[in-house]
TORFI-742302 format. One record per residue (C-alpha): x, y, z. Coordinates in nm, 2 decimals, always signed. Last residue first. Layout:
N
+--------+--------+--------+
:     c1 :     c2 :     c3 :
+--------+--------+--------+
:      X :      Y :      Z :
...
+--------+--------+--------+
END
This chain:
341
+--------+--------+--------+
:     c1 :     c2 :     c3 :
+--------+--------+--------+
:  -4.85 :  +1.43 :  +4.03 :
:  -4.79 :  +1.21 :  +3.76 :
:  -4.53 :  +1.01 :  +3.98 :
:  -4.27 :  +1.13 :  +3.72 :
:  -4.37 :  +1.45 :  +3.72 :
:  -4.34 :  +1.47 :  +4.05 :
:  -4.02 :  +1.28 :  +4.12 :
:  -3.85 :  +1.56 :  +3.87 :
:  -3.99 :  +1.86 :  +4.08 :
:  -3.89 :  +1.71 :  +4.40 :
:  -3.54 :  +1.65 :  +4.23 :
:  -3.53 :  +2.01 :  +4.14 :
:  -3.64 :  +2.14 :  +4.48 :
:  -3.39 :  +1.95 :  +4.65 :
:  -3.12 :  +2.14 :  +4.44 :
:  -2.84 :  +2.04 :  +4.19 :
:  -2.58 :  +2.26 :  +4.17 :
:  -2.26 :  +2.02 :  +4.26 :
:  -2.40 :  +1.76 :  +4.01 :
:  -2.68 :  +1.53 :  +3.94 :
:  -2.66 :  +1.30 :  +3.65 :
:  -2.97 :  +1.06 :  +3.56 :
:  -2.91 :  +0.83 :  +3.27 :
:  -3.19 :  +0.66 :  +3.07 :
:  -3.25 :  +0.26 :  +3.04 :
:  -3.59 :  +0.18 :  +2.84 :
:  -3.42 :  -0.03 :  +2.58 :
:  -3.16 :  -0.18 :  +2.82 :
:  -2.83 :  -0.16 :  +2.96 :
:  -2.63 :  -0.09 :  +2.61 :
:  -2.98 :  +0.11 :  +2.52 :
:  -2.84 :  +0.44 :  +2.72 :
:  -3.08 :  +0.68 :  +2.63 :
:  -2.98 :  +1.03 :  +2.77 :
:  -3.19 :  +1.27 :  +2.92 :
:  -3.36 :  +1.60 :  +2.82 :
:  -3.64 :  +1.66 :  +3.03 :
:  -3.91 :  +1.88 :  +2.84 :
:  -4.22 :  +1.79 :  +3.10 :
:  -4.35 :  +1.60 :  +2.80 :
:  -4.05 :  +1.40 :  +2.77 :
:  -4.07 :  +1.27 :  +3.16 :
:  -4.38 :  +1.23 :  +3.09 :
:  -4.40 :  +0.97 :  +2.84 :
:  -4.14 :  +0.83 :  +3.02 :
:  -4.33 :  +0.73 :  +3.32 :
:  -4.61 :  +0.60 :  +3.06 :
:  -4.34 :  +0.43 :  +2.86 :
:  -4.21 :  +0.22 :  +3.17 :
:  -3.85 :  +0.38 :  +3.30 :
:  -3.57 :  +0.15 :  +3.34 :
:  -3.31 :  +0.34 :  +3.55 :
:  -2.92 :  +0.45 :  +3.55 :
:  -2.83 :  +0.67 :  +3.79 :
:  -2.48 :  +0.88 :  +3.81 :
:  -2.36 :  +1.12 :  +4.13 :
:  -2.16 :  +0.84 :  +4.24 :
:  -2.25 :  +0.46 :  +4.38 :
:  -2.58 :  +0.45 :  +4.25 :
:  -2.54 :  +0.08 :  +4.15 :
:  -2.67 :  -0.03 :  +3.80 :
:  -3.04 :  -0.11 :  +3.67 :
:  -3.23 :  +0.09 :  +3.87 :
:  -3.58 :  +0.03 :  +3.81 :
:  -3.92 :  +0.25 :  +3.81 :
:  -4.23 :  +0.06 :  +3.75 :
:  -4.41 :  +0.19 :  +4.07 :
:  -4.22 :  +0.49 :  +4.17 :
:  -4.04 :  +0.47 :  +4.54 :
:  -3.72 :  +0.31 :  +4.39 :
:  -3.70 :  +0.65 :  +4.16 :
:  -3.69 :  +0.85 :  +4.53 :
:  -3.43 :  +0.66 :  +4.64 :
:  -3.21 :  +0.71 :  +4.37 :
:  -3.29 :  +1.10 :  +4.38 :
:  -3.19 :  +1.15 :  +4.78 :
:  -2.89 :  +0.88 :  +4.64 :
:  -2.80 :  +1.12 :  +4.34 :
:  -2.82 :  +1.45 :  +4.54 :
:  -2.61 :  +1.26 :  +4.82 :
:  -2.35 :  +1.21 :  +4.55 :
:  -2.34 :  +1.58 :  +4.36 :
:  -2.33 :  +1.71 :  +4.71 :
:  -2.05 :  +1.51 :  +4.83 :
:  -1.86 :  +1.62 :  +4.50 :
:  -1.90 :  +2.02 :  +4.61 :
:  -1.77 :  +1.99 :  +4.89 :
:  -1.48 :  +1.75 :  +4.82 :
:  -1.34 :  +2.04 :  +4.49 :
:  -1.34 :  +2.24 :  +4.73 :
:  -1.11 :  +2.11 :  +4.95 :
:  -1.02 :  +2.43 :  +5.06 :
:  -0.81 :  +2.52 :  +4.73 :
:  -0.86 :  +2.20 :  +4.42 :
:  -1.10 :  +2.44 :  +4.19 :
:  -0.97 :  +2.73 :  +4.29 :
:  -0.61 :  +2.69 :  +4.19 :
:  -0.78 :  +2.51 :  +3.89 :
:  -0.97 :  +2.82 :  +3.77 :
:  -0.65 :  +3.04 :  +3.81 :
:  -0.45 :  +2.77 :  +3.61 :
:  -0.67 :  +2.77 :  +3.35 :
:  -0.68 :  +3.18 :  +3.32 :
:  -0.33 :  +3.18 :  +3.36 :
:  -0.26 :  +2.95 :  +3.06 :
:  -0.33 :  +3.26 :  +2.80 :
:  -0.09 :  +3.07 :  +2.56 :
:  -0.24 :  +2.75 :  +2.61 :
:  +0.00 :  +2.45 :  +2.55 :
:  -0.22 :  +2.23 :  +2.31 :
:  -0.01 :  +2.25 :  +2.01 :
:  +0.06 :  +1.86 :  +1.93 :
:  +0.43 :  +1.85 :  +2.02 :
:  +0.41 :  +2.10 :  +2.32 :
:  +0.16 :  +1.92 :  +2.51 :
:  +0.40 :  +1.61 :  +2.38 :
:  +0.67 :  +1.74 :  +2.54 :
:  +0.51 :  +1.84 :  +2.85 :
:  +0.37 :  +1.50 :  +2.92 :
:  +0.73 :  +1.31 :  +2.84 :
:  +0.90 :  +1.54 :  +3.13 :
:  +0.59 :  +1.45 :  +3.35 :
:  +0.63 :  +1.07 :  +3.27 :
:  +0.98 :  +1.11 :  +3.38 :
:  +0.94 :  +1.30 :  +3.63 :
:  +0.70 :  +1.07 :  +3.81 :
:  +0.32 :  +1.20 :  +3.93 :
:  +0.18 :  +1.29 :  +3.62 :
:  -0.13 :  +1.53 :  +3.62 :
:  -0.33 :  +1.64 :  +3.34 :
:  -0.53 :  +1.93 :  +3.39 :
:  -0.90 :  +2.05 :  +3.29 :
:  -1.04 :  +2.40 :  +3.22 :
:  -1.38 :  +2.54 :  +3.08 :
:  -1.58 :  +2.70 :  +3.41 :
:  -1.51 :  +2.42 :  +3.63 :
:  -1.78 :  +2.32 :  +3.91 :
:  -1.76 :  +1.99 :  +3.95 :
:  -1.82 :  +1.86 :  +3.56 :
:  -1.54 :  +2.08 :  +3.44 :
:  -1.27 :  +1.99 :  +3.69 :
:  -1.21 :  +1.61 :  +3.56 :
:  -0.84 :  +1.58 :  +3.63 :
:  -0.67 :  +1.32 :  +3.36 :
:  -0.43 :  +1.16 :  +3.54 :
:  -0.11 :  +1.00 :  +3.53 :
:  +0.08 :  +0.70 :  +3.73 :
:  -0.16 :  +0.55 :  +3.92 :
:  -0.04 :  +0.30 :  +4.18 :
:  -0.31 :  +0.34 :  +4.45 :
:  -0.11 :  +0.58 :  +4.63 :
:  -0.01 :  +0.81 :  +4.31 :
:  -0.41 :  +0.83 :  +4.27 :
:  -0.72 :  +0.70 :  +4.42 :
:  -0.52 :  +0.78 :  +4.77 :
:  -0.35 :  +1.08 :  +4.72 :
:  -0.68 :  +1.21 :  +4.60 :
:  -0.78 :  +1.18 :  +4.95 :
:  -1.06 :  +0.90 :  +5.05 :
:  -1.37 :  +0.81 :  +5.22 :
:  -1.48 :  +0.56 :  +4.93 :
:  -1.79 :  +0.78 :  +4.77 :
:  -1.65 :  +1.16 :  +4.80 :
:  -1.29 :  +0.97 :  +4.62 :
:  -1.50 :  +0.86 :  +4.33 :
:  -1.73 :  +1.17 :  +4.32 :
:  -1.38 :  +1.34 :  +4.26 :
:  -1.27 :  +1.14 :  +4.05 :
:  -1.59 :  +1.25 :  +3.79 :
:  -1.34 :  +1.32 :  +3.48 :
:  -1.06 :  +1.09 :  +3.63 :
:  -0.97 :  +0.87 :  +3.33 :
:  -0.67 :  +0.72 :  +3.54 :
:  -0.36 :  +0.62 :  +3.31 :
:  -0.14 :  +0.30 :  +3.43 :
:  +0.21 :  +0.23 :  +3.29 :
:  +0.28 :  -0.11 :  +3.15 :
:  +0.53 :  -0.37 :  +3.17 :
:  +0.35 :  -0.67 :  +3.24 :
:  +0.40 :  -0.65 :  +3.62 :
:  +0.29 :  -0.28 :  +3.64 :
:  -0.05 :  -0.38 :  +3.44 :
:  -0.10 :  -0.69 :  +3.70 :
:  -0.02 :  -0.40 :  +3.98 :
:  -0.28 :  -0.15 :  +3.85 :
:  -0.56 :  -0.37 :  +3.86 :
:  -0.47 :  -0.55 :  +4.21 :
:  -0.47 :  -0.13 :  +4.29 :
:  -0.79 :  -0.04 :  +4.17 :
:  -0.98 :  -0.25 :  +4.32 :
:  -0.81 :  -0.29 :  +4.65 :
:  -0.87 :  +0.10 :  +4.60 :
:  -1.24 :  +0.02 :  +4.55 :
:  -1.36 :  +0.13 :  +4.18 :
:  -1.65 :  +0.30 :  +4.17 :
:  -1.92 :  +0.21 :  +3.98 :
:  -2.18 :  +0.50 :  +3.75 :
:  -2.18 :  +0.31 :  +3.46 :
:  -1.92 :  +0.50 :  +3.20 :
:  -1.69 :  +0.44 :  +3.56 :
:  -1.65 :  +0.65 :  +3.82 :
:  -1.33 :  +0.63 :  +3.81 :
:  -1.20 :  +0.52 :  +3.48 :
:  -0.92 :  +0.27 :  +3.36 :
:  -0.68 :  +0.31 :  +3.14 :
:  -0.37 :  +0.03 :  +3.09 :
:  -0.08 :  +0.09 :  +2.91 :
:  +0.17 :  -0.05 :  +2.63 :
:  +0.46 :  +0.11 :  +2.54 :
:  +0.68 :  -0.18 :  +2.43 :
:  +0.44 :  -0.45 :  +2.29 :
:  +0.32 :  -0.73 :  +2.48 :
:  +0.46 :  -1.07 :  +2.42 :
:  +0.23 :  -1.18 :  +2.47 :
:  -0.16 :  -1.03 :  +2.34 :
:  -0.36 :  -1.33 :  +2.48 :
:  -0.13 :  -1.33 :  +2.82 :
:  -0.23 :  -0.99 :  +2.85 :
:  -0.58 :  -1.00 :  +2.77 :
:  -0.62 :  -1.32 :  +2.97 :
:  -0.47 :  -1.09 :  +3.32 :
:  -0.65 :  -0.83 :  +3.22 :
:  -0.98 :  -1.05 :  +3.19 :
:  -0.87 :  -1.17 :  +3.51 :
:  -0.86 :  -0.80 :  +3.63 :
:  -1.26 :  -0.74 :  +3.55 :
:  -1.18 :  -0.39 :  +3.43 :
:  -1.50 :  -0.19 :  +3.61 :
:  -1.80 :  -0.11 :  +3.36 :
:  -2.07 :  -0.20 :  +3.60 :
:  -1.94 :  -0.53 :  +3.59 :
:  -1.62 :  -0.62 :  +3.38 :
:  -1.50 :  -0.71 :  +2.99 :
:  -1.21 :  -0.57 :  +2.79 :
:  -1.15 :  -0.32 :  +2.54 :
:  -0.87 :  -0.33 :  +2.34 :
:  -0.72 :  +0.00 :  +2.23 :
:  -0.47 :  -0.03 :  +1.90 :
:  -0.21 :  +0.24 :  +1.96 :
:  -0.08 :  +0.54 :  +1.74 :
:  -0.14 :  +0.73 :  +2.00 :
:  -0.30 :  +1.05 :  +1.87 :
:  -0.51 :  +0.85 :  +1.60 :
:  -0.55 :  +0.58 :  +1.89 :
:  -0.70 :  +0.83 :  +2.17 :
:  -0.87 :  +1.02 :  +1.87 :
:  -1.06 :  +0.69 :  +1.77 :
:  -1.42 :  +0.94 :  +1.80 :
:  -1.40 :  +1.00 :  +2.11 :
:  -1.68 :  +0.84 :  +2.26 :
:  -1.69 :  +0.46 :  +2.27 :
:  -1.30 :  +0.36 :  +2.33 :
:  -1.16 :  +0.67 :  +2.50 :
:  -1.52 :  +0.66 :  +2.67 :
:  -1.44 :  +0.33 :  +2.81 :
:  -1.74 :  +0.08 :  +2.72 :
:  -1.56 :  -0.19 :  +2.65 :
:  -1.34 :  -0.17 :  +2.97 :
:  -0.99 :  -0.03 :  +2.89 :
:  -0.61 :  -0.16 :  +2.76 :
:  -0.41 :  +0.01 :  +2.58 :
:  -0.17 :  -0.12 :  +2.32 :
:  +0.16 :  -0.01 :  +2.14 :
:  +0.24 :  +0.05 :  +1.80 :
:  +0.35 :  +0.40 :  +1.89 :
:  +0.43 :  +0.44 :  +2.18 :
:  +0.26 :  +0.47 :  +2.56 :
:  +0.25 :  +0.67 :  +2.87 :
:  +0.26 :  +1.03 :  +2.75 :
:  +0.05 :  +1.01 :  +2.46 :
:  -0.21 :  +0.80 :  +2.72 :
:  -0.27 :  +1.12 :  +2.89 :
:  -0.25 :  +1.35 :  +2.63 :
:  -0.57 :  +1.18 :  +2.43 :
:  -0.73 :  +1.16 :  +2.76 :
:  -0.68 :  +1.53 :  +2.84 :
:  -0.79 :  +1.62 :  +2.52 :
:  -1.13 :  +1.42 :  +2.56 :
:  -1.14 :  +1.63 :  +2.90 :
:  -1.09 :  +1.97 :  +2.76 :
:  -0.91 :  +2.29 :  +2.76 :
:  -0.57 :  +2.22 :  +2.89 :
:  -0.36 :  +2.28 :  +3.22 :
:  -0.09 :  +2.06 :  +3.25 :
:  +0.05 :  +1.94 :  +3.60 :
:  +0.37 :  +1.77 :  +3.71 :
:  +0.38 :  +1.66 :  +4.04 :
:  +0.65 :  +1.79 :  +4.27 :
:  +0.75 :  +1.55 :  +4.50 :
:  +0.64 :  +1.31 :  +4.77 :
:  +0.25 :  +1.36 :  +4.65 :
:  -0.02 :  +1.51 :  +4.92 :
:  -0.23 :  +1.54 :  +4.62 :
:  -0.36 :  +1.87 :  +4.76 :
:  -0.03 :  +1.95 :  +4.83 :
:  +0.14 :  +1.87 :  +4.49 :
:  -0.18 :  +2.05 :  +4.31 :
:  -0.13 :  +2.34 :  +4.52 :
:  +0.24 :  +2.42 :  +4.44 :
:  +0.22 :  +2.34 :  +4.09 :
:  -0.06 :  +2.54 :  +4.08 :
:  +0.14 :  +2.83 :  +4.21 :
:  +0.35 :  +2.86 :  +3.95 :
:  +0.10 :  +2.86 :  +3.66 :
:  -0.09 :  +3.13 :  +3.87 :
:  +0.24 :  +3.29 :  +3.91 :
:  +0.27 :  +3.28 :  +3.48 :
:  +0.54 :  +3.12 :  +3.24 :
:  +0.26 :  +2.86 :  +3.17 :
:  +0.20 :  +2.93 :  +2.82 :
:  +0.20 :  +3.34 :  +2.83 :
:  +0.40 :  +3.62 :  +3.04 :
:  +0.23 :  +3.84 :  +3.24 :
:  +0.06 :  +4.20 :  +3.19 :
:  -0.17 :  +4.32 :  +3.44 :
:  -0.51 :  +4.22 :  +3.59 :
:  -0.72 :  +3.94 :  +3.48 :
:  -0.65 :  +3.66 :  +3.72 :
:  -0.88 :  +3.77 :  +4.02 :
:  -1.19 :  +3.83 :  +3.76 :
:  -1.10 :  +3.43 :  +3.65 :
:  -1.08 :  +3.29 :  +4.02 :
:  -1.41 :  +3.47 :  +4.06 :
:  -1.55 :  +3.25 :  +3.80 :
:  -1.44 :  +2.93 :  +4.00 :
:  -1.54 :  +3.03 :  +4.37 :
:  -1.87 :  +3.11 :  +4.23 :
:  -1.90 :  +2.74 :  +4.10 :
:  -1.96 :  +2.68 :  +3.69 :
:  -2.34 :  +2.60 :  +3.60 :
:  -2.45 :  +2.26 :  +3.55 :
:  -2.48 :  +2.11 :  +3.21 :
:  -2.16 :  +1.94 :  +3.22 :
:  -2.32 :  +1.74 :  +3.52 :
:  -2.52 :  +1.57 :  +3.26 :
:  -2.87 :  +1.56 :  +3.17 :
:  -3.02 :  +1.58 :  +3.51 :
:  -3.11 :  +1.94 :  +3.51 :
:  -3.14 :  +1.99 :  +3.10 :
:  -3.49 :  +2.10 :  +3.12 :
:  -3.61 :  +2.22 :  +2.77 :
+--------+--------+--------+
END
């Protein structure tokens, strides 16, 4: 089986990463976070995020856990949150975002999956008077492969700070998102009014560690609570942190997104080449979306590709996912046996 364009969860980790883990086992520290790796994270992630003071930062294991913290740490119980129908703390997570929260999550309307914000705005007014700890989620890239535009993003993020609410960023691919519009991580962050994040590290590179970031104390203070409240503070934290350091050091974490993205367009424009073929959403990241005729997919599944269906966009819709690793010779080899060559 050929899981190349499966996901980008399915590519292997970076060197830089699994060295980071060689360079982090030697001697005796303490555990859960009382570490120098843990220290010096801090450090980095405040500098690479450019932020005004110290963010706080929460290394954890997983990106459905780093949701489910997220939005912990910016609502209450009884509260709502706010997300595009197709969220993956809505669609994929099996209601642990509410379980954890104790929230109702509504899901509201946009085009390739981005929050509409006059749908906010009706959501809002539909649900007034809003419950206390109420948030809004959005994700960039989205479940459809869009990016958000900081103008985007930040009329969204001001109608949710107008009502009250505190903003989480599902940032699992964020850093395709910032490779596609020219930008820091300031600037799809803190700048654009975000006021946690959920790092996505594992699908660019990561070996098996995510983070949560807030960027106000007060959120921070909350986020570390709760870590502690529901028993996800590692105890051998170092070995995140060491993988994150790396992750986020030398831009990194920029390389090895631009490659995941130009992969996807050298792919994209491959697909538009193959009579049939159809891309059904923009190819804004390192995610495509196309309509494949049965004879092309016949052999796609012949070849052993795994791919997703995605039926929401059509019957004959799968996903395409390139990531850091992918090479030129893999997406010759996939437009091959998809021409019948």
């Amino acid at each position: 089986m050929n899981y190349d364009f499966a996901s980008d969860n399915t590519a292997p980790a970076a060197a830089e990463i699994v060295a980071s883990l060689a360079g982090a086992n030697t001697g005796s520290v303490l555990s859960y976070g009382d570490d120098p790796w843990t220290d010096r994270l801090r450090d980095i992630a405040t500098l690479a995020f450019d932020a005004p003071r110290p963010v706080g930062i929460v290394p954890i294991l997983s990106g459905k856990l780093a949701n489910h913290l997220s939005l912990a740490a910016v609502t209450e119980p009884g509260g709502l949150s706010f997300c595009h129908e197709h969220a993956h703390i809505l669609i994929d997570e099996n209601d642990g975002p509410a379980y954890v929260t104790r929230c109702r999550l509504v899901g509201l309307s946009g085009d390739a999956d981005k929050i509409d914000v006059a749908a906010l705005r009706k959501a809002i007014a539909r649900e007034s008077p809003l419950p206390s700890g109420s948030a809004l989620s959005i994700t960039n890239v989205t479940e459809a492969g869009g990016v958000y535009s900081l103008d985007q993003m930040q009329a969204l993020n001001r109608t949710a700070h107008d009502a009250g609410m505190l903003v989480h960023l599902d940032g699992a691919r964020v850093s395709n998102a910032a490779v596609s519009l020219g930008c820091d991580l300031a600037d799809i962050t803190w700048r654009a009014a975000i006021d946690i994040l959920s790092l996505g590290a594992t699908k660019n590179g990561g070996l098996g560690a995510e983070a949560v970031l807030a960027f106000d104390p007060a959120v921070s203070e909350r986020l570390v609570a709760i870590q502690l409240l529901l028993g996800h503070a590692p105890s051998k934290m170092r070995f995140l942190s060491a993988q994150l350091i790396a992750w986020l050091e030398n831009d990194g974490w920029r390389t090895r997104a631009a490659h995941a993205n130009a992969a996807a367009q050298r792919l994209a424009d491959g697909l538009c080449s193959i009579p049939g073929v159809e891309i059904v959403q923009p190819v804004d990241a390192n995610l495509i979306f196309a309509a494949l005729p049965p004879d092309i997919r016949a052999r796609l599944d012949a070849a052993g590709y795994y791919v997703y269906l995605i039926p929401m966009f059509g019957e004959t819709v799968v996903r395409l996912v390139t990531s850091w690793a992918t090479t030129d010779e893999s997406i010759e080899q996939l437009l091959r046996t998809l021409f019948g060559a």
